[in-house]
TISE-224963 format. One record per residue (C-alpha): x, y negated, z; residue in three letters. Coordinates in steps of 0.1 Angstrom, whole numbers, plus 5000, padded with zeros to 4 digits. Layout:
@X = X; Y = Y; Z = Z; type = ala
...
END
This chain:
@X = 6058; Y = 2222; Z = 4773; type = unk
@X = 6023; Y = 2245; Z = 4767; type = unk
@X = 5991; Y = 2225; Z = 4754; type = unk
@X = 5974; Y = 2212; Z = 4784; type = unk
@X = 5933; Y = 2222; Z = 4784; type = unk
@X = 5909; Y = 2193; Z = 4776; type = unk
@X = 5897; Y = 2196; Z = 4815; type = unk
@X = 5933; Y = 2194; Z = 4825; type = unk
@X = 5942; Y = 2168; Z = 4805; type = unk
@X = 5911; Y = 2142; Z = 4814; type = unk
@X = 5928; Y = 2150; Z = 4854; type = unk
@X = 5964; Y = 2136; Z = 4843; type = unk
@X = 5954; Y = 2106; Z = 4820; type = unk
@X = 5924; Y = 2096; Z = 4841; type = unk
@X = 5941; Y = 2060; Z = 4837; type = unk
@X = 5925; Y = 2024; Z = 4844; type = unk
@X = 5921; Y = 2018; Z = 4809; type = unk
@X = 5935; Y = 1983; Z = 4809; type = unk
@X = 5934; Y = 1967; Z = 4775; type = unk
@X = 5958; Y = 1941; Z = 4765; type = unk
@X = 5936; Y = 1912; Z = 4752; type = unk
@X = 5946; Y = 1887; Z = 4722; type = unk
@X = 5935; Y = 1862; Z = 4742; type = unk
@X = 5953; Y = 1838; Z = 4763; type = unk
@X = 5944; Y = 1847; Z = 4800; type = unk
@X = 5938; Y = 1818; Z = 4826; type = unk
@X = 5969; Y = 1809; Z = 4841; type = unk
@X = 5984; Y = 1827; Z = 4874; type = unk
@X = 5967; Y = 1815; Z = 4905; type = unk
@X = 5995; Y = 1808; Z = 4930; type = unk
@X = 6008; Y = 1843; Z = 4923; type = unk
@X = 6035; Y = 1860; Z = 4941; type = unk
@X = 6052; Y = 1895; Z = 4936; type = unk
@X = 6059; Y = 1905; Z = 4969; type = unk
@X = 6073; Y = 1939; Z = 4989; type = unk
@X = 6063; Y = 1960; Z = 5019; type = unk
@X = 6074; Y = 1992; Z = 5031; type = unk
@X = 6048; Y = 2026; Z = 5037; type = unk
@X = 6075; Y = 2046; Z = 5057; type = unk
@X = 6106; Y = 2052; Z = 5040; type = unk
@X = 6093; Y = 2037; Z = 5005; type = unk
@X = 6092; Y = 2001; Z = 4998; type = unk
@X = 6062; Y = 1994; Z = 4981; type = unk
@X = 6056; Y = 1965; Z = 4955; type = unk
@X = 6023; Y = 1941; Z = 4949; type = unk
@X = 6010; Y = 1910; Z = 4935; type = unk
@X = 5994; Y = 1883; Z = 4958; type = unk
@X = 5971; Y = 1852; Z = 4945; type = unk
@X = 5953; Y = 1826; Z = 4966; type = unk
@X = 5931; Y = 1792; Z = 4960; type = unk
@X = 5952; Y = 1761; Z = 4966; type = unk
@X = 5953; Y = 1752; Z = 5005; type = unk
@X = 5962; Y = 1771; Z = 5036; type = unk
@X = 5930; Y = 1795; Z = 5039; type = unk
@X = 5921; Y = 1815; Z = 5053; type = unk
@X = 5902; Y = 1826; Z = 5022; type = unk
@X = 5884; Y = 1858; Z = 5023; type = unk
@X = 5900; Y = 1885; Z = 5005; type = unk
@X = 5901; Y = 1910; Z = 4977; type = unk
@X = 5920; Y = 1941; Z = 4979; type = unk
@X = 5924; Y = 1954; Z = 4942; type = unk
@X = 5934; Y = 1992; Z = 4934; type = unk
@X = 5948; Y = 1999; Z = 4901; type = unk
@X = 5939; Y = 2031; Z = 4882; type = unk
@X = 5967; Y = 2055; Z = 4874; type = unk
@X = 5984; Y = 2039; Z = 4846; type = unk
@X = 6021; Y = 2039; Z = 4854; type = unk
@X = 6026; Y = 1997; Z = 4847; type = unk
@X = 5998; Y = 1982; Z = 4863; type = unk
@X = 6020; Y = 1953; Z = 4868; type = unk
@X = 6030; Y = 1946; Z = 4828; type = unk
@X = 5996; Y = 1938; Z = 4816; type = unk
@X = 5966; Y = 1912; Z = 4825; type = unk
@X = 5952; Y = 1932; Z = 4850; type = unk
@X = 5957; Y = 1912; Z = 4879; type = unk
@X = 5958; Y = 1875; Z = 4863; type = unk
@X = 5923; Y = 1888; Z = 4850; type = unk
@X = 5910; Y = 1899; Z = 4884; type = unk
@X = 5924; Y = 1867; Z = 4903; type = unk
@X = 5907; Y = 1845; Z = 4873; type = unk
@X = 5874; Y = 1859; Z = 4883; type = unk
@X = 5880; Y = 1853; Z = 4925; type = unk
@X = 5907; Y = 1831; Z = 4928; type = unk
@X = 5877; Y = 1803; Z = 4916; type = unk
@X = 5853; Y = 1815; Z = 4936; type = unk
@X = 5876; Y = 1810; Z = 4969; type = unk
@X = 5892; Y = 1841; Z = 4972; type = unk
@X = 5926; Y = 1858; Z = 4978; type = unk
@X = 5933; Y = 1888; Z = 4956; type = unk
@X = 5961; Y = 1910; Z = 4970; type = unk
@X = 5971; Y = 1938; Z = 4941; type = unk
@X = 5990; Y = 1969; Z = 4960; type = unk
@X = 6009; Y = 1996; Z = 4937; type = unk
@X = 6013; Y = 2026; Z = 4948; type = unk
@X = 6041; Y = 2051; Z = 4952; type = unk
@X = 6058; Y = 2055; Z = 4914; type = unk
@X = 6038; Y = 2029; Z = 4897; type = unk
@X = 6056; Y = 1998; Z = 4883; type = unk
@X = 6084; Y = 1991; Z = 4906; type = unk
@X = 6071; Y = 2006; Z = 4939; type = unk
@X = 6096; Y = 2037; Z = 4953; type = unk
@X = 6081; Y = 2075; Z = 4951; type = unk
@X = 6076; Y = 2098; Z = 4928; type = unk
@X = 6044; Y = 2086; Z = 4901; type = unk
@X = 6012; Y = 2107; Z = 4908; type = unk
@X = 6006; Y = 2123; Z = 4874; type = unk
@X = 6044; Y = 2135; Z = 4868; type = unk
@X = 6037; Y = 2153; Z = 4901; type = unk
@X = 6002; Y = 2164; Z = 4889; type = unk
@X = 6017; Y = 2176; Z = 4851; type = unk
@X = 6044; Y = 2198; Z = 4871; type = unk
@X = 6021; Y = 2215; Z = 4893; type = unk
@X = 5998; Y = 2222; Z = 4864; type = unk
@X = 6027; Y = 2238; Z = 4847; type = unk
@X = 6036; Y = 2258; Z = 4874; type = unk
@X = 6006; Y = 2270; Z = 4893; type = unk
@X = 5979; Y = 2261; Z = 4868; type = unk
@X = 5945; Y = 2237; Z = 4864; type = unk
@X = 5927; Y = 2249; Z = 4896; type = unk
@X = 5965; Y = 2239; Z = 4915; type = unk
@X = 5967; Y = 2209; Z = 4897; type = unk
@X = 5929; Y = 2197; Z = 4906; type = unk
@X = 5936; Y = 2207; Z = 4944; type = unk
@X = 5965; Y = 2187; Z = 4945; type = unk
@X = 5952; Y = 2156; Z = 4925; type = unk
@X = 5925; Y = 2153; Z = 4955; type = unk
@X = 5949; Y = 2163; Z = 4982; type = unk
@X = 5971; Y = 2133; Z = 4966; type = unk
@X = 5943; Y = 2112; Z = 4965; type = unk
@X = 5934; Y = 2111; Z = 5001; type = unk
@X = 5965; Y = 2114; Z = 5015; type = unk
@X = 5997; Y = 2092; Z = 5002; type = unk
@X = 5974; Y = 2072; Z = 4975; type = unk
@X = 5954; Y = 2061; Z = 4999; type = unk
@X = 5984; Y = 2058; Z = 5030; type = unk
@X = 6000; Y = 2034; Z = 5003; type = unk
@X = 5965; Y = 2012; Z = 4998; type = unk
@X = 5966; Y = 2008; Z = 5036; type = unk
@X = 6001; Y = 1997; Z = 5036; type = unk
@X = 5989; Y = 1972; Z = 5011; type = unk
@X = 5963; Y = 1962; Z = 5033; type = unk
@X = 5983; Y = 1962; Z = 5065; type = unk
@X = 6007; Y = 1937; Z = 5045; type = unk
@X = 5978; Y = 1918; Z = 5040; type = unk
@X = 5970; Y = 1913; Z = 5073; type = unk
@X = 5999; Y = 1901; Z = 5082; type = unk
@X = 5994; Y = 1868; Z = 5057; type = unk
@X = 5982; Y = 1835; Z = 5072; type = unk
@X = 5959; Y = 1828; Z = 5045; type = unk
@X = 5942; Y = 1859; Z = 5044; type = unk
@X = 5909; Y = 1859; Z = 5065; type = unk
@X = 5906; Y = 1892; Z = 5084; type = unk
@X = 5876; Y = 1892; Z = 5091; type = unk
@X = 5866; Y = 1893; Z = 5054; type = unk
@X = 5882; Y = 1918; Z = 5035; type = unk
@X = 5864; Y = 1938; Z = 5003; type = unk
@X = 5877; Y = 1963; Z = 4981; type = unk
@X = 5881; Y = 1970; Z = 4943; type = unk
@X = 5889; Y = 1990; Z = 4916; type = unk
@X = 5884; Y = 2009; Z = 4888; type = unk
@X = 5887; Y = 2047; Z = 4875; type = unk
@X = 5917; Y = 2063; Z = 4900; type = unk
@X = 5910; Y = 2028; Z = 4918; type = unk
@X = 5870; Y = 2030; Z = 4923; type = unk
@X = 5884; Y = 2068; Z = 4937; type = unk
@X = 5905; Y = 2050; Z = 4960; type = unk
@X = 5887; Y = 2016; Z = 4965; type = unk
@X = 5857; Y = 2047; Z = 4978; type = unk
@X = 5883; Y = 2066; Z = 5000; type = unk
@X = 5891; Y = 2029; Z = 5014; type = unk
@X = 5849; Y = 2023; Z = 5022; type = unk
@X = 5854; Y = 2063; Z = 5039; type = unk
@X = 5880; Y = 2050; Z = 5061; type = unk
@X = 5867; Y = 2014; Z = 5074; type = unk
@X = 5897; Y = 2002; Z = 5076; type = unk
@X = 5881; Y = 1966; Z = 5083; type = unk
@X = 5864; Y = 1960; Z = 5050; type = unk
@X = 5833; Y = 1946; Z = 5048; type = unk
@X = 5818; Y = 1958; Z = 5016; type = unk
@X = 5835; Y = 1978; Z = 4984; type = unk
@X = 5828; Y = 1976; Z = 4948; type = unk
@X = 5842; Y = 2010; Z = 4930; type = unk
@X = 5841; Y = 2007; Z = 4889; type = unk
@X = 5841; Y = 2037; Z = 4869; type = unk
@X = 5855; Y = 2063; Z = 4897; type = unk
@X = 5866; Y = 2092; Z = 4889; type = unk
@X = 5848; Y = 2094; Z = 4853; type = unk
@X = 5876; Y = 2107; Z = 4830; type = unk
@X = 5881; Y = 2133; Z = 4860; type = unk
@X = 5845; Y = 2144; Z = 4867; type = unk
@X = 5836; Y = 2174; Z = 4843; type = unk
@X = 5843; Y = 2204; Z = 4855; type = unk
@X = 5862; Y = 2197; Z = 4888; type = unk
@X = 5837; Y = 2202; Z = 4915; type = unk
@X = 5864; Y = 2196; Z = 4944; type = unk
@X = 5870; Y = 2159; Z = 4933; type = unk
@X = 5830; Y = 2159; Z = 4934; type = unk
@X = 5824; Y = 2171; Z = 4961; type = unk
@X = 5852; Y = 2154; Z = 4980; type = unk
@X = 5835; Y = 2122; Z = 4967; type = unk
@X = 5801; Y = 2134; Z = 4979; type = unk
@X = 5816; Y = 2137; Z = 5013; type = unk
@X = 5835; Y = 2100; Z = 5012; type = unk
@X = 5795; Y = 2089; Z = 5001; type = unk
@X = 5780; Y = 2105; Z = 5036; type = unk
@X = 5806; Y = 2088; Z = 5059; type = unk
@X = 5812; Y = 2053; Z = 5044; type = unk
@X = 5789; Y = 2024; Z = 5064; type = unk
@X = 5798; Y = 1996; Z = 5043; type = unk
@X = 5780; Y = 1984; Z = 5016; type = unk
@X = 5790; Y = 1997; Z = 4984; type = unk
@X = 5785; Y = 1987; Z = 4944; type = unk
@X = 5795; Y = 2014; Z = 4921; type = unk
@X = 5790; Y = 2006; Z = 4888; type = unk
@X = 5800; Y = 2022; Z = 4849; type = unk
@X = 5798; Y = 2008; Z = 4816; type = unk
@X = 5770; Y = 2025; Z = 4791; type = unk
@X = 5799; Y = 2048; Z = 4774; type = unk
@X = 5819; Y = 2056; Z = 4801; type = unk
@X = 5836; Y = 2089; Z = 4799; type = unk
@X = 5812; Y = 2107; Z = 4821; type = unk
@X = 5781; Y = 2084; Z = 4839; type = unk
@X = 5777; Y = 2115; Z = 4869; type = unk
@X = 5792; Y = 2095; Z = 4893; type = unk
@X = 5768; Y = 2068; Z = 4896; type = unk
@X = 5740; Y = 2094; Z = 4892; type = unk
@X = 5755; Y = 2119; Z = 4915; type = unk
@X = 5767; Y = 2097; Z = 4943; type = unk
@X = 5740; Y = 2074; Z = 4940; type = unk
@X = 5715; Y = 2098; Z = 4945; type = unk
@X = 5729; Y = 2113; Z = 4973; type = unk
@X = 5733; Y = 2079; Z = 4991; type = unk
@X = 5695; Y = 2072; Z = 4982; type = unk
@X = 5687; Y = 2113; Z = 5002; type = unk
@X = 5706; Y = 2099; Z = 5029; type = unk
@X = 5685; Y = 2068; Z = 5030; type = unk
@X = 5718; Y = 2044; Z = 5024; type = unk
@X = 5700; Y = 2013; Z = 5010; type = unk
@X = 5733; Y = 1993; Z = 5010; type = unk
@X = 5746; Y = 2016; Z = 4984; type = unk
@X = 5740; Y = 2008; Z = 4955; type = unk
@X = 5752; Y = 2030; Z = 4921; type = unk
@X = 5742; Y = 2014; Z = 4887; type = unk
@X = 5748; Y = 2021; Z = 4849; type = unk
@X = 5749; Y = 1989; Z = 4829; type = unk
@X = 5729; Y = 1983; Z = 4796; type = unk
@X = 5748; Y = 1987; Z = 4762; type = unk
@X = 5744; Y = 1945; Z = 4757; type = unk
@X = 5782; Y = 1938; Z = 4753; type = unk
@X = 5805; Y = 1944; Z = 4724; type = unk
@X = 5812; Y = 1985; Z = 4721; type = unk
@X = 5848; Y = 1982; Z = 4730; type = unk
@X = 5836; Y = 1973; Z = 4766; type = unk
@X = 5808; Y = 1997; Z = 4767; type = unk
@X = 5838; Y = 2024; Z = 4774; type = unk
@X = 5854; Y = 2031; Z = 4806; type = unk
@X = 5863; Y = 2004; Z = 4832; type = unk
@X = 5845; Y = 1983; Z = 4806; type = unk
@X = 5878; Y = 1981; Z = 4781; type = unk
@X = 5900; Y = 1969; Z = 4807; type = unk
@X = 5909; Y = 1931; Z = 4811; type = unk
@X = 5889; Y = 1927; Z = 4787; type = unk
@X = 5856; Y = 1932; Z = 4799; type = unk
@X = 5857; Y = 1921; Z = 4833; type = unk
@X = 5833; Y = 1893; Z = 4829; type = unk
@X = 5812; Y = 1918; Z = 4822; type = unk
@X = 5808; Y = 1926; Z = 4862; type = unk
@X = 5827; Y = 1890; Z = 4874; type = unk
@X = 5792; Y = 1873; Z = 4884; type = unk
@X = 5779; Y = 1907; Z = 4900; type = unk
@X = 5807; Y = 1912; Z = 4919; type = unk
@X = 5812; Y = 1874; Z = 4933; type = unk
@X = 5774; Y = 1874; Z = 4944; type = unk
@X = 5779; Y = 1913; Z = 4961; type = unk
@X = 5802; Y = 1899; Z = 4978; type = unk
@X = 5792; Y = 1867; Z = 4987; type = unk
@X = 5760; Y = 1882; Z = 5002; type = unk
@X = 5779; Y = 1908; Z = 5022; type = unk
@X = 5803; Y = 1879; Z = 5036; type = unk
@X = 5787; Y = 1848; Z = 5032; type = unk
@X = 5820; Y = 1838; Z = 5010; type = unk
@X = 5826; Y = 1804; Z = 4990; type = unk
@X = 5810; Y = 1802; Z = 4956; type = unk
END
């Protein structure tokens, strides 16, 4: 196997970052693993809900592009921070990752970079992206739908590093969310591949939902909330909002996605009143 570039390589471990923490995490909220097919793949995810029949408003959360996002605390952590605040959290995985069918995005990424070289490999990482990444997110979401307790009429988005790419490729779309909070997107991928920029540029022009993009002080590269946050503010997009936060916690969440489980209640009280002033959600 040749020695990847340092370019190439931020593109195929661009992961979520998730830290396992020493401490205990808050116990699952009503959490179920559940299936649902995107064509000929079945698909897996994690579901959590407050106690009652709902509907609750809801959270859809995107993982990054770690290939377990299922065997750590990510998703207890995340439902810890809603679940309490009267939200559902529904966690799709996409093809390859965990136990969900398909081929896992960065094996396919690796080969082509092999093969046809950086340039390929960047093309195809975008093409991915916006194509069966985000097809499985929507299946996640259609599954969703389909839930008794889950309010449709109040659904947000999530996610951090390949899941603030998607959770913005979700605002792009519509798809019937309300308001989107992307965490670190794309940083580990941003230097030196101006498709994935400008592709993200793009996704900035068309969305029409409010958005919160925010990084920690050290993240791997801080050009996305500068880049995409001053092209909302030239399109005159006041609900967008693209913020760097100040270097006030602990340095192993000042890095990107904020250290993982670890750091999300860095963000938790931010993201609860985003969203709660976007959908006039329980608090």
């Amino acid at each position: 196997m040749s020695t990847l570039s340092s370019r190439t390589a931020l593109l195929i471990i661009a992961t979520l970052g998730v830290a396992t923490s020493s401490r205990a995490q808050q116990p699952p909220f009503n959490k179920q693993r559940v299936t649902y097919p995107n064509g000929a793949l079945t698909l897996v995810g994690y579901i959590y809900k407050p106690n009652g029949p709902g509907p609750f408003p809801t959270v859809v959360w995107n993982h990054g592009s770690e290939p377990n996002p299922g065997g750590g605390p990510q998703y207890d952590s995340v439902a810890a921070i809603f679940v309490p605040a009267g939200y559902a959290v529904v966690a799709p995985m996409r093809r390859g990752h965990s136990d969900s069918q398909g081929k896992y995005i960065q094996d396919t990424i690796r080969a082509t970079n092999q093969r046809s070289g950086e340039a390929a490999a960047e093309r195809l990482m975008v093409e991915l992206m916006g194509s069966e990444q985000l097809s499985d997110q929507l299946a996640g979401l259609a599954y969703a739908k389909t839930l008794a307790f889950v309010d449709t009429n109040k659904l947000v988005v999530a996610g951090c590093s390949y899941g603030g790419i998607e959770t913005l490729l979700a605002a792009e779309r519509g798809a019937g969310f309300k308001a989107a909070m992307p965490i670190s997107p794309a940083a580990l991928s941003w230097r030196g591949h101006e498709l994935l920029q400008n592709r993200l540029i793009d996704a900035v022009r068309r969305i029409q939902i409010p958005v919160l993009l925010i990084q920690p002080p050290k993240d791997a590269s801080l050009e996305p909330a500068r880049v995409l946050g001053a092209e909302a503010k030239r399109l005159g997009k006041k609900s967008f909002t693209a913020k760097v936060y100040p270097p006030t916690m602990p340095d192993d969440q000042q890095v990107h996605c904020f250290g993982g489980a670890k750091g999300m209640h860095n963000w938790a009280k931010e993201a609860l009143d985003f969203f709660s002033g976007v959908l006039g959600a329980p608090r």
